[in-house]
C-alpha positions as a printed Julia matrix, in Angstrom:
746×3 Matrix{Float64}:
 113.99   92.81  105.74
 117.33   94.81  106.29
 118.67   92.66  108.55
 118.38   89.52  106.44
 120.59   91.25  104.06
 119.69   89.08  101.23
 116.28   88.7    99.69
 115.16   85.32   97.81
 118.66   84.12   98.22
 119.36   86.79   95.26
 119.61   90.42   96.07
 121.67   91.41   98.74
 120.96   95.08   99.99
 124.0    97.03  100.45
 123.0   100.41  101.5
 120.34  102.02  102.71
 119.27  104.91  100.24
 116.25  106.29  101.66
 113.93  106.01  104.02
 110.1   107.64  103.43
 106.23  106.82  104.35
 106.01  103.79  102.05
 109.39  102.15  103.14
 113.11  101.46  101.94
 115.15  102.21   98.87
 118.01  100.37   98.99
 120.84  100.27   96.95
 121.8    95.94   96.14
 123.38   93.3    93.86
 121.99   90.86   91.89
 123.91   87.89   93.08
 122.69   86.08   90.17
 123.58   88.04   87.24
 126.22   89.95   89.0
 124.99   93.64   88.35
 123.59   96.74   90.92
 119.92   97.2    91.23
 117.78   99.18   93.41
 115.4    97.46   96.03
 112.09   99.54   97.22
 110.46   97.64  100.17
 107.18   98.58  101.11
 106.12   98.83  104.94
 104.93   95.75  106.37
 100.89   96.57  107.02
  99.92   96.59  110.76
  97.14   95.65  112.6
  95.49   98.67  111.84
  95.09   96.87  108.34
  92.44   93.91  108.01
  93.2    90.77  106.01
  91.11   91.66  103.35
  92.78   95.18  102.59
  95.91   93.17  102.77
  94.91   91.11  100.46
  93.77   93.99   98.1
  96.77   95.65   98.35
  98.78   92.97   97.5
  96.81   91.73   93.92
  96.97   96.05   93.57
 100.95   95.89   94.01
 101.04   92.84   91.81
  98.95   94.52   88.98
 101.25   97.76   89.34
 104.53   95.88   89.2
 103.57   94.03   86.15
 102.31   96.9    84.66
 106.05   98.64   84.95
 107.91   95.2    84.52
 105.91   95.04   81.06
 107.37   98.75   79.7
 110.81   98.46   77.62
 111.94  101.46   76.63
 115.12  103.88   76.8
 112.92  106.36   78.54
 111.44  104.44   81.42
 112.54  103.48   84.57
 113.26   99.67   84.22
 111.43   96.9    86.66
 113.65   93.94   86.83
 111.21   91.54   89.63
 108.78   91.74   92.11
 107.71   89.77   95.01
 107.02   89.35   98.47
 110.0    88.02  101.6
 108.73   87.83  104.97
 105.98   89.6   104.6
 107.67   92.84  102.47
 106.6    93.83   99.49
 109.67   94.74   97.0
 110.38   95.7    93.93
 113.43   95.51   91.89
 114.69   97.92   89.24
 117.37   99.54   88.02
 119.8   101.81   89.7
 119.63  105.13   87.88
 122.49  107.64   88.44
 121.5   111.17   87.82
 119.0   113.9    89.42
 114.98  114.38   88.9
 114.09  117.53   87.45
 112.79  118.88   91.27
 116.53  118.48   92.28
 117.78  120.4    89.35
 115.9   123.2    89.9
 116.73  123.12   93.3
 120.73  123.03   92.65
 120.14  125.93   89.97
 118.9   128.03   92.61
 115.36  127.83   91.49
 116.79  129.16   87.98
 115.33  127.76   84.74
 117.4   125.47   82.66
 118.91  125.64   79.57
 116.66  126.2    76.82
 119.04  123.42   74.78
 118.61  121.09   77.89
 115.17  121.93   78.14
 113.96  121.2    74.42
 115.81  117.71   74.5
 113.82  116.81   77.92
 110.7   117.88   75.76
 111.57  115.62   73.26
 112.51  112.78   75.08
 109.58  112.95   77.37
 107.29  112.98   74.54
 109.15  109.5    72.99
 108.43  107.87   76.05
 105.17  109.18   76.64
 104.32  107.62   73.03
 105.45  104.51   73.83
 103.7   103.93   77.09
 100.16  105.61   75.6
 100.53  103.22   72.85
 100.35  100.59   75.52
  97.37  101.73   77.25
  99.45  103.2    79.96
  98.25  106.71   81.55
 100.87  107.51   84.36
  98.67  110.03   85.94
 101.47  111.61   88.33
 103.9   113.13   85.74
 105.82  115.9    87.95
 110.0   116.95   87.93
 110.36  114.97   90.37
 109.01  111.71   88.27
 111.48  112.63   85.51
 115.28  111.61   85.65
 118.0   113.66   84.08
 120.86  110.85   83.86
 124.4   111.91   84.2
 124.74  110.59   80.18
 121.86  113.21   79.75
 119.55  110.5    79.07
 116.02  110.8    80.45
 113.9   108.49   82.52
 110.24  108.52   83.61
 109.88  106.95   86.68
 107.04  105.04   89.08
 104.17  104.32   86.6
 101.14  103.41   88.82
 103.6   102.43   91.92
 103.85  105.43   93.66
  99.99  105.63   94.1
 100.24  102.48   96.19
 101.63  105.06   98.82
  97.74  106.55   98.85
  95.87  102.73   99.28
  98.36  102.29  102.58
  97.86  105.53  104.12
 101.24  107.02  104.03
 100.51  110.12  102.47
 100.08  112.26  105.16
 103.42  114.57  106.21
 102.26  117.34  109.1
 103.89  119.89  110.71
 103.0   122.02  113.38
 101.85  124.96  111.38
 100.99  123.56  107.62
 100.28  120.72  105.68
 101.54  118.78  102.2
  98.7   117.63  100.68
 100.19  116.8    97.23
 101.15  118.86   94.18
  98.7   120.17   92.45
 100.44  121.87   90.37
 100.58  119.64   87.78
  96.89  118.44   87.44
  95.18  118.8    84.08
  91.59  120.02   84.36
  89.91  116.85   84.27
  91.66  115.57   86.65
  90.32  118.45   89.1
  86.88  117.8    88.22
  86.88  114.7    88.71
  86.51  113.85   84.85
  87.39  110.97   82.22
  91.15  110.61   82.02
  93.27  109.71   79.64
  96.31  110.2    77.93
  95.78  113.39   76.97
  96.32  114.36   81.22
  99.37  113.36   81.03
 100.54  115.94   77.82
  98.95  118.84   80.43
 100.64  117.45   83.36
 104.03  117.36   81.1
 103.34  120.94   79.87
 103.19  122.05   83.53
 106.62  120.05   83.75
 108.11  121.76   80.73
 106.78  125.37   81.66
 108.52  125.17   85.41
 111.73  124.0    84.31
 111.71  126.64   80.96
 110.76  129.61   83.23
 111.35  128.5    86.77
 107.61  128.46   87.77
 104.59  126.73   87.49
 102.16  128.31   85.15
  99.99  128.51   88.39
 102.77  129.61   91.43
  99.79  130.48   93.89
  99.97  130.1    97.63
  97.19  128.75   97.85
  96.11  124.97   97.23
  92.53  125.79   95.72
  93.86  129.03   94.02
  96.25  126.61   92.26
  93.2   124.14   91.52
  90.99  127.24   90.31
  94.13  128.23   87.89
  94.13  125.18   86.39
  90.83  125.18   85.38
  89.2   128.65   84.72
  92.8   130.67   83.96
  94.49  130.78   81.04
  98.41  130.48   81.62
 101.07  133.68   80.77
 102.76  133.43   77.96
 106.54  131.48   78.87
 108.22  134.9    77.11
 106.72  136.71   79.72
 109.3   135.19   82.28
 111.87  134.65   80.44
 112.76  136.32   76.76
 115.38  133.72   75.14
 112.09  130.98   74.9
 112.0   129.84   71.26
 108.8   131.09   70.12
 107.89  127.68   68.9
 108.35  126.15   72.17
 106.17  128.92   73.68
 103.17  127.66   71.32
 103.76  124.07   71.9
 103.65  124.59   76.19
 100.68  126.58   75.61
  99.17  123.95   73.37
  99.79  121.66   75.71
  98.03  123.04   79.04
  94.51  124.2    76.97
  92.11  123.33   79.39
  90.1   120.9    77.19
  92.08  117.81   75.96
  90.66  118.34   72.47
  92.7   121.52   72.5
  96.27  119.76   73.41
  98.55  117.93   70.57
  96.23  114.23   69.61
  98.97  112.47   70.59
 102.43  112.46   72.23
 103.71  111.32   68.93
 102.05  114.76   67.13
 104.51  116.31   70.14
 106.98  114.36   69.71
 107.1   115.31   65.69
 106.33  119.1    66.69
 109.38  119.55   68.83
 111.97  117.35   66.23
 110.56  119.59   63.13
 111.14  122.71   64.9
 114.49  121.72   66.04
 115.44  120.85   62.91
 114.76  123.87   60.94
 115.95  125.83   63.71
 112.36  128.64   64.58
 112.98  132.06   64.78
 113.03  133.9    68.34
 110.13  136.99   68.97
 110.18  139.69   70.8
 110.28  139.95   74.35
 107.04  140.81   76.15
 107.53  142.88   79.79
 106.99  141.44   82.99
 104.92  142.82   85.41
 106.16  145.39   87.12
 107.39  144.78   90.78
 104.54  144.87   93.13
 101.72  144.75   90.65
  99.6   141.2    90.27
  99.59  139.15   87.29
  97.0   138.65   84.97
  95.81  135.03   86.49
  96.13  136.56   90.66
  93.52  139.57   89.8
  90.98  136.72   87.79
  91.5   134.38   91.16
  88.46  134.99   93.87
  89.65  136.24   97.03
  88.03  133.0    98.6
  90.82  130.9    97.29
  93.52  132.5    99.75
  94.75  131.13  103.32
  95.55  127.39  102.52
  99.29  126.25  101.5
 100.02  124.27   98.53
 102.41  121.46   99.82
 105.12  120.45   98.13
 106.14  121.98   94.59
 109.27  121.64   92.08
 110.92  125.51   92.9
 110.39  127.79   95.4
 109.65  127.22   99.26
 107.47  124.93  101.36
 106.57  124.81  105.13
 107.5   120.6   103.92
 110.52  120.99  101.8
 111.57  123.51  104.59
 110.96  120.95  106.94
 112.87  117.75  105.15
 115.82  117.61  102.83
 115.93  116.84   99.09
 115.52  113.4    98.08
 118.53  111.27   97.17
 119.99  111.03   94.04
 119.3   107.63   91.82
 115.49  107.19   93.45
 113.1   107.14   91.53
 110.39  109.73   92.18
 108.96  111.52   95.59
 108.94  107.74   96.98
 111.09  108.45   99.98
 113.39  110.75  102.06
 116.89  110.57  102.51
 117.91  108.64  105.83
 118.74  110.73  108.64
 115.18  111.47  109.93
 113.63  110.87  112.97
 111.88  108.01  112.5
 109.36  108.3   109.03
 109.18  112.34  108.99
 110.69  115.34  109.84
 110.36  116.63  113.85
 107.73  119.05  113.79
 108.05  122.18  115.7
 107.68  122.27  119.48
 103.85  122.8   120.19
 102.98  126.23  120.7
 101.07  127.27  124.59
  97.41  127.31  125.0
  96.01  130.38  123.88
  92.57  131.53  126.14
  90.82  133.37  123.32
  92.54  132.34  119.7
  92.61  134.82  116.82
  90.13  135.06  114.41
  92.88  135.17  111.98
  93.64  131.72  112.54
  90.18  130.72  112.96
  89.7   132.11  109.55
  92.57  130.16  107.96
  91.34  126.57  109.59
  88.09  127.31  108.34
  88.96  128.01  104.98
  91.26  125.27  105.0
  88.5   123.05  105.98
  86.19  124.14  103.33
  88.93  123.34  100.6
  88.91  119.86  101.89
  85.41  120.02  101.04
  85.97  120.87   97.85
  88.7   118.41   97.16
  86.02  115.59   98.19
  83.88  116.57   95.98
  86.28  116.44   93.24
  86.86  112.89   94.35
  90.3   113.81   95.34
  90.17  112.04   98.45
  93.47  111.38   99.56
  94.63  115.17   99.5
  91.33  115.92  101.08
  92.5   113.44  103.99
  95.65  115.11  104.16
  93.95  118.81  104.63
  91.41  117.28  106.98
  94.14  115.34  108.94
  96.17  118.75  109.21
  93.48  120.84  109.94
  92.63  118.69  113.02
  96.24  118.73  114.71
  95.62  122.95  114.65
  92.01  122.63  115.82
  93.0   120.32  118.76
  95.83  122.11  119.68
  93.75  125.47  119.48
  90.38  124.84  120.23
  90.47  121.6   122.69
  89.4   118.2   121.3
  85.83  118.55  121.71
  85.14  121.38  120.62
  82.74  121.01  117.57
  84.95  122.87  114.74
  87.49  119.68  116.07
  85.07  117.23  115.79
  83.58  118.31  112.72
  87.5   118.05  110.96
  87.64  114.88  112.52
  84.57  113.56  111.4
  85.7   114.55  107.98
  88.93  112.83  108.08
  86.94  109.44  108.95
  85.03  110.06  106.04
  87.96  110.31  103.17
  89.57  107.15  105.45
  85.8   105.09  104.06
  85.79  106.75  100.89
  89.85  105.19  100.57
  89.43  101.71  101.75
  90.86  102.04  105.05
  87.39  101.14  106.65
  89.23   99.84  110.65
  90.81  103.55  110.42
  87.45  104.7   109.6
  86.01  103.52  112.62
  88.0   104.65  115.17
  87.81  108.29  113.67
  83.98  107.91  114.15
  83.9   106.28  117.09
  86.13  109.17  118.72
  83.62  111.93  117.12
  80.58  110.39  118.33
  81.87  109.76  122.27
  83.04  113.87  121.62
  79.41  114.77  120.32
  77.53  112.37  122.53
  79.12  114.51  125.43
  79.24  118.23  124.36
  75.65  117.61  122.28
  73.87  114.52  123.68
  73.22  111.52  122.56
  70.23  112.56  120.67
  71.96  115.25  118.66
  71.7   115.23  114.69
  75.83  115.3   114.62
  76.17  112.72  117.4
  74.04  110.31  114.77
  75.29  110.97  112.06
  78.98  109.84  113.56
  77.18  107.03  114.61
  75.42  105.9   111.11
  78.93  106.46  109.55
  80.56  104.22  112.45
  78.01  101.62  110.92
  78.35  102.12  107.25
  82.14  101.22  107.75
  81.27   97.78  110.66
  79.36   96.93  107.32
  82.94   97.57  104.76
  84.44   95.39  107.66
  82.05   92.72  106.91
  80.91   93.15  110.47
  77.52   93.22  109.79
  75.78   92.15  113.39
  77.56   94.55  114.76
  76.35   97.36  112.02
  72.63   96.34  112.68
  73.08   96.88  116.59
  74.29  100.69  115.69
  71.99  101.42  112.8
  68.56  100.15  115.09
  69.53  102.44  117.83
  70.56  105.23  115.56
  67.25  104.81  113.79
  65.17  104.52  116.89
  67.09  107.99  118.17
  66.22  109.59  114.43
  62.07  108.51  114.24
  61.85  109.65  117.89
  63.56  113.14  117.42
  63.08  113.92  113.82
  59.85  111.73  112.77
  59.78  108.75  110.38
  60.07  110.43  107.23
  62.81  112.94  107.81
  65.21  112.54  104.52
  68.21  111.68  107.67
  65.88  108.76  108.97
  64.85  107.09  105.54
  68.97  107.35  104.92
  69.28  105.23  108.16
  66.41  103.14  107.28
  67.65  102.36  103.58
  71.68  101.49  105.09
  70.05   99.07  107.87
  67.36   97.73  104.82
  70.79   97.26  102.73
  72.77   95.44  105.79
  69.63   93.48  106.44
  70.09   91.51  102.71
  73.77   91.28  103.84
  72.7    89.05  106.87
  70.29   86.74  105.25
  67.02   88.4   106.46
  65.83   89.01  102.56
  62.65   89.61  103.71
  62.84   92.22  106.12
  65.54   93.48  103.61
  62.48   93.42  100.68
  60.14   95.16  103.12
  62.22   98.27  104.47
  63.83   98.73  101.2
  60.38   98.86   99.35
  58.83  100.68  102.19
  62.18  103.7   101.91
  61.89  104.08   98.09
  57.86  104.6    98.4
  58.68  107.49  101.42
  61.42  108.8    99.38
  59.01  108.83   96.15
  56.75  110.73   98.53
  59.46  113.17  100.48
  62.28  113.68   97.45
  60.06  113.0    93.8
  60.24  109.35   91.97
  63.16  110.42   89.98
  65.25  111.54   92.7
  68.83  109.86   92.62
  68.28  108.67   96.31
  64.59  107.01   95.61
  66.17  105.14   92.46
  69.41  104.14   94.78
  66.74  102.49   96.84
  64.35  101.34   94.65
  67.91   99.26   92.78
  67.96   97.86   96.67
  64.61   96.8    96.26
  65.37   95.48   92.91
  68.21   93.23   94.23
  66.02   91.78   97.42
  63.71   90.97   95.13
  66.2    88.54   92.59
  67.83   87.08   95.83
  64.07   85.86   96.97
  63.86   84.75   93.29
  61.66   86.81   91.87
  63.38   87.66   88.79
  60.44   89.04   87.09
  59.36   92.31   89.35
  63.2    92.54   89.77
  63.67   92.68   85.66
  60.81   95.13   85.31
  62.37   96.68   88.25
  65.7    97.44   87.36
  64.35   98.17   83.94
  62.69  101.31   85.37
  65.62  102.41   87.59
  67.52  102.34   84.09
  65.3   104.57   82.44
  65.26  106.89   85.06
  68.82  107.11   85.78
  69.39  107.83   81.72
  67.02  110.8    82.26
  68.26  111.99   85.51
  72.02  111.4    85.73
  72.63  110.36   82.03
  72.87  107.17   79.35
  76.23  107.06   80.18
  76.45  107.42   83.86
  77.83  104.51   85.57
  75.03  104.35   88.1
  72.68  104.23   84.59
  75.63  101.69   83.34
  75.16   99.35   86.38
  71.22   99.24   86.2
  71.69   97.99   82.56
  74.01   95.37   83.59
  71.77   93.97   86.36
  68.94   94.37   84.03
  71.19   91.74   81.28
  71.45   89.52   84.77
  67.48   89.2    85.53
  67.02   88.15   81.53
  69.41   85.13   81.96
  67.84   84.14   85.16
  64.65   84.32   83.33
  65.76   81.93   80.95
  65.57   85.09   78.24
  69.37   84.36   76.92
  68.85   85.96   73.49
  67.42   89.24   75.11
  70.26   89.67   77.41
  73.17   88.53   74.99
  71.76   91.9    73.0
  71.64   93.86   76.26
  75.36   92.81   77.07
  76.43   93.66   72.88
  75.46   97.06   73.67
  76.52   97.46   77.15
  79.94   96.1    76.08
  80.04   99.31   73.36
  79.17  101.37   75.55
  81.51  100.73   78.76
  84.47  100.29   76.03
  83.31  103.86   74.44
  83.19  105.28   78.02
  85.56  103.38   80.4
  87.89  101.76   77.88
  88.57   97.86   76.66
  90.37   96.75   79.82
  88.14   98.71   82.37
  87.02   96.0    85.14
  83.29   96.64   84.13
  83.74   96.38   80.66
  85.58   93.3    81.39
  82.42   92.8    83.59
  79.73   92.96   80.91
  82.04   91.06   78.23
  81.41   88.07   80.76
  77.86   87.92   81.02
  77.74   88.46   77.28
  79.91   84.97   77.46
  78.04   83.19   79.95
  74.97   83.97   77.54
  76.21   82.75   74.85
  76.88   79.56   76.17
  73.47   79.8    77.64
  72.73   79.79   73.97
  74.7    76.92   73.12
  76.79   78.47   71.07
  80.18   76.91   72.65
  82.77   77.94   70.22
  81.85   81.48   70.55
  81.25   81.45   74.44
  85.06   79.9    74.72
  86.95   82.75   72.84
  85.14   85.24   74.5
  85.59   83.65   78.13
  89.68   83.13   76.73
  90.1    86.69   76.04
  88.39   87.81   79.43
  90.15   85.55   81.39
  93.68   87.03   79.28
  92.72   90.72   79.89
  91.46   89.93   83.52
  94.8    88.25   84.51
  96.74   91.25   82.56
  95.03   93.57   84.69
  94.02   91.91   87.89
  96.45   89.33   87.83
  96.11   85.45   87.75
  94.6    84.54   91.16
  92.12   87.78   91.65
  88.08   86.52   91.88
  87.39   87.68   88.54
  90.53   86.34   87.11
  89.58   82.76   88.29
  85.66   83.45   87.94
  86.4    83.87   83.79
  89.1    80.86   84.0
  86.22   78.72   85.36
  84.13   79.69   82.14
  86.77   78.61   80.03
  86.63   75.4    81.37
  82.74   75.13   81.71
  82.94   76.05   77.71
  85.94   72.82   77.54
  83.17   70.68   79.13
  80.47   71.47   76.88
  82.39   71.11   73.68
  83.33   67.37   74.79
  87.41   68.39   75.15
  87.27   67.01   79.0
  90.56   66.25   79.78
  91.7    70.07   78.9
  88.57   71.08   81.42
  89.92   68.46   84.11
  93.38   71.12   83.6
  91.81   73.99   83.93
  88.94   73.11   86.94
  92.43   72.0    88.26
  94.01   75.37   88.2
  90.84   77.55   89.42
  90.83   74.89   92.67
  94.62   74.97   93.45
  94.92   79.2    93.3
  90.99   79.45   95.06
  92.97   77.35   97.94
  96.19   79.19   97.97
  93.79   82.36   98.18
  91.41   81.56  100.31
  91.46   78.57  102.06
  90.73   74.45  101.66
  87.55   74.66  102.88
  86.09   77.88  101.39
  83.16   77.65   99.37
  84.07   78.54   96.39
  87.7    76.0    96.25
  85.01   73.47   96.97
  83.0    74.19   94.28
  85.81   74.05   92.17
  87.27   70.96   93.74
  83.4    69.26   92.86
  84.16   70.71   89.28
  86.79   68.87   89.18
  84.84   65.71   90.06
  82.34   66.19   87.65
  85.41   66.05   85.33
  86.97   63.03   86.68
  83.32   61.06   86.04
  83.53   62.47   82.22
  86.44   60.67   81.69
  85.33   57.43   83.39
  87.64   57.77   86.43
  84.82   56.99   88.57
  87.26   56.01   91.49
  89.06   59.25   91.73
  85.85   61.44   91.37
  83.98   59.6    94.42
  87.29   59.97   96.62
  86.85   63.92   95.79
  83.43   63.93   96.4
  83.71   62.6    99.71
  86.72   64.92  100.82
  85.35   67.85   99.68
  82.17   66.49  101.8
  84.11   66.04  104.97
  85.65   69.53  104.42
  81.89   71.04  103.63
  81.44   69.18  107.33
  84.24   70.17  109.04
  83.33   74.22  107.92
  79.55   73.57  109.04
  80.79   71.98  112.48
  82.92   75.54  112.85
  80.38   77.9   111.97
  78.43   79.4   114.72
């Protein structure tokens, strides 16, 4: 893109401001209105990337942008445009001259700030932070180096919901030769660490964590540690600000401290209640206390003695103040980005060099062996806290040391390695996946045999991800042989085999065989009844399998009685509201309208609708979900008028959201003309069909099913209105294109 110099015949990039994982910053003009902008360009993807993760990452970049370009206010970062030119994602916005708060910690020596400048960031934080939660907004990543301090001393909060994009590519990961940057978690609220519901609220703890580094020059958790820092956040109550630094109003003390309780019922409602807080106390002007000693040198603070000892030997990454094997390694960031979204130019290529590699030791230390296994098993941890990315990160680092150390077969190696293909599944990037599992199981298969427990379980994984691919001939071929290898070594009801047994039952359905897919599936959930209990949560996973072979052979009624008992299990088990209990319901409302029992599931969809909203929130993709079948069952119903303004304000939300041209955008769209056709109005229909068939064919193709579906809807239409000529002429093109696919299929 750099060398075109000028993108959409409208901004013309001028200099190159940084360079980082994600892409380019660079500084442009708007040739049409005449003014300077900034330009982020994301990477092209490569062919490590499949279409369809291409695809999803563009409708995700889409989504994000809009969701910035929609926020208007003094304290957030402006988004002028979006789009895409040859191939790059950009993003336009405007060019902000000042420092974050990282680099103005870093140019005060690691000092704290004023406590005047300090109080008016609070404050104007907390205004912007109103505005955006008032739109449904969570940013979810406040840190300093998120927040601009203009040179007018205005304040900006930068990258809502674009920086994550950085995650979804896979250019998170910044190694050196002896340590790792696996994020900051210094400025995660509780929730967020385990993996909770998250709302606004995070964001008030994630701003007091701000607010207490740049008042006192630390985070209220400044731990070496990664998992220390985790563990701080949620068992350890913070020190008092006064205890670092004495001329701390004592108001803005309380209102820090009020701000990182560990519960969100403990912190302000609102950032308006904060917002109100900090202006009263400013204006009657609060009274300093007294100061309370520091510790004295050499002695451990309160929240290091409470810490286990198991939470020591893994770095932190990257924090606001004080040093970093990474921020050793590359420079500060330039001034006018916005956010941790690149590095200055001036690097070799994407990162900084790492240090040369260090000779082959004979018999490593078991001080090192120590670290890389604790760092390991805080990569663990992080997984199971859902925190997959910065689990990749550890996994990815602790690999380079393990190679390096131990030799790439060695099992400690493999075992990293195998871990690091996992969080790749678990974050989309299944063709990354593979090859992570595919180099694991040629290591295993030759240090442990083919036959080995490891070795297969490389090998299942290698499958579950062909199947993500959508290369499901391929997945059977490696699930058969796995679970031939697994009934011959370990015997047919070994909880490892029935797992391979319910995956190849699963990718069975996925080819067509519904059948054999009926048969395994029912034949797993009876052995895991048998082996694990009847309400274990892998017996209901498969008997839900067995539930869904069962509606695709078309027997809705044992898969609506069923599902119904997988529901009521999963409410006793895992919870009412758990979304595995959640999902069971929904497919439960699907089997009553394939039944023909319309009135049964509309009621099933009213109270799923509460209870997703209650749970996940109004826009959340499965409450959007269940408000649809609630529409479609109305109309089932015939109660038209109803089924329309429901299916309107889906399709509104959904293209808010999702965008216009995502599946369940156009899915919704095509209800609100299906409700247009019943209520007579079929020249509006004819519009709409027309719509849903142009974007399904921009999307994914003339000849794709479901464009000519949409393209016959449009017939139907035509015939309606008594334009009998035009309908047969698209009946018989989409016919020849129906032909043309057949004649191409294998």
């Amino acid at each position: 893109m750099a060398e075109s110099r000028l993108i959409q015949g409208r901004y013309r990039l001028l200099e190159l401001i940084g360079r980082g994982g994600m892409g380019e910053v660079w500084g442009a003009r708007d040739e049409s209105l005449g003014r300077r902008v900034a330009v982020k360009c994301l990477k092209p993807m490569g062919p490590q990337h499949d279409q369809s993760f291409t695809r999803v990452l563009r409708e995700r970049f889409r989504r994000e942008a809009r969701v910035a370009a929609a926020l208007q206010h003094r304290g957030v970062t402006v988004v002028h445009d979006f789009g895409e030119y040859e191939g790059v994602l950009y993003l336009v916005m405007e060019l902000l001259e000042g420092r974050n708060l990282s680099q103005l910690l870093e140019e005060n020596k690691q000092h704290p700030l004023p406590v005047p400048d300090v109080v008016d960031i609070a404050e104007q934080v907390a205004d912007a932070l109103a505005y955006t939660h008032e739109q449904g907004i969570v940013h979810r990543d406040l840190k300093p180096a998120n927040i601009m301090r203009l040179t007018d001393g205005a304040v900006k909060i930068c990258d809502f919901g674009i920086a994550r994009l950085g995650e979804d590519i896979g250019f998170t990961s910044r190694l050196t030769g002896t340590g790792i940057a696996m994020g900051t978690p210094h400025y995660m609220s509780p929730e967020q660490i385990s993996g909770g519901h998250v709302d606004h609220r995070s964001d008030l703890y994630s701003l007091g964590c701000v607010l207490y580094e740049i008042a006192t020059g630390v985070p209220p958790f400044d731990l070496d540690d990664a998992w220390a820092v985790l563990v701080g956040h949620r068992d350890t109550p913070p020190e008092p600000l006064r205890t670092h630094r004495a001329d701390i109003p004592e108001f803005f003390e309380r209102i820090v401290l009020d701000l990182l309780a560990k519960t969100p019922e403990g912190r302000p409602a609102d950032a308006k209640e904060l917002r109100r807080r900090i202006g009263s106390a400013v204006r009657t002007g609060p009274a300093h206390h007294a100061v309370v000693p520091a510790p004295r040198p050499g002695q451990p603070s309160s929240h290091e003695r409470r810490l286990p000892s198991w939470t020591r030997g893994m770095t932190t990454g990257q924090k606001a103040t004080g040093t970093s094997l990474l921020r050793s390694a590359l420079p500060d960031h330039t001034a006018g980005l916005t956010g941790e979204w690149t590095t200055p130019t001036g690097l070799r290529g994407d990162y900084a060099v790492p240090p040369p590699a260090r000779p082959e030791r004979a018999t490593p230390p078991p001080e090192l062996l120590a670290v890389l296994a604790s760092r390991h098993n805080a990569g663990l941890s992080l997984g199971r806290l859902g925190r997959w990315e910065e689990a990749g990160e550890v996994h990815r680092a602790v690999v380079v040391e393990r190679e390096h150390t131990l030799g790439p077969d060695h099992p400690d190696t493999l075992a990293s390695r195998y871990e690091v293909g996992f969080t790749l599944s678990r974050t989309g990037r299944a063709a990354d996946a593979l090859r992570e599992f595919g180099r694991v199981a040629d290591g295993r298969e030759r240090t442990m045999g083919a036959d080995h427990p490891e070795t297969l379980a490389a090998r299942q994984e290698m499958a579950y991800v062909l199947g993500q691919l959508g290369r499901h001939f391929e997945a059977h071929r490696v699930y058969a042989a796995v679970l031939e290898s697994r009934e011959r070594t370990m015997g047919h009801n070994h909880p490892d085999t029935l797992r391979c047994r319910h995956n190849l039952a699963y990718n069975l359905s996925r080819l067509g065989r519904l059948e054999d897919s009926y048969r395994m599936a029912y034949d797993v959930a009876a052995a895991r009844a048998r082996v694990l209990g009847a309400g274990h949560p892998d017996t209901l996973v498969t008997r839900y399998e067995v539930a869904y072979a069962l509606g695709q052979l078309g027997r809705w009624t044992e898969a609506l009685q069923t599902y119904r008992e997988v529901a009521t299990a999963r409410a006793q088990v895992l919870g009412s509201d758990h979304p595995d209990t959640l999902a069971a319901r929904y497919e439960v409302g699907i089997s009553l309208g394939r039944l023909g029992r319309s009135a049964e599931a509309l009621e099933l969809y009213r109270g799923l609708v509460d209870d997703r909203t209650r749970v996940h929130g109004p826009a959340d993709p499965e409450t959007l979900r269940a408000r649809h079948g609630l529409g479609v069952n109305l109309g089932r119903l015939a109660r038209w008028e109803e089924a329309l303004a429901e299916s309107r304000d889906v399709c509104a939300l959904r293209e808010r959201m999702l965008g216009p041209q995502h599946p369940d955008t156009l899915v919704s769209r095509r209800e609100v003309a299906v409700g247009l056709g019943w209520l007579g109005r079929w020249a509006d229909a004819l519009a709409v069909y027309g719509q849903v068939a142009e974007a399904r064919e921009r999307v994914l193709g003339v000849d794709h099913s479901d464009a000519l579906a949409s393209r016959n809807d449009e017939a139907h239409c035509l015939e309606q209105l008594g334009r009998h000529a035009e309908a047969v002429e698209l009946y018989r093109r989409v016919a020849a294109l129906r032909q043309q696919r057949g004649a191409r299929s294998p």
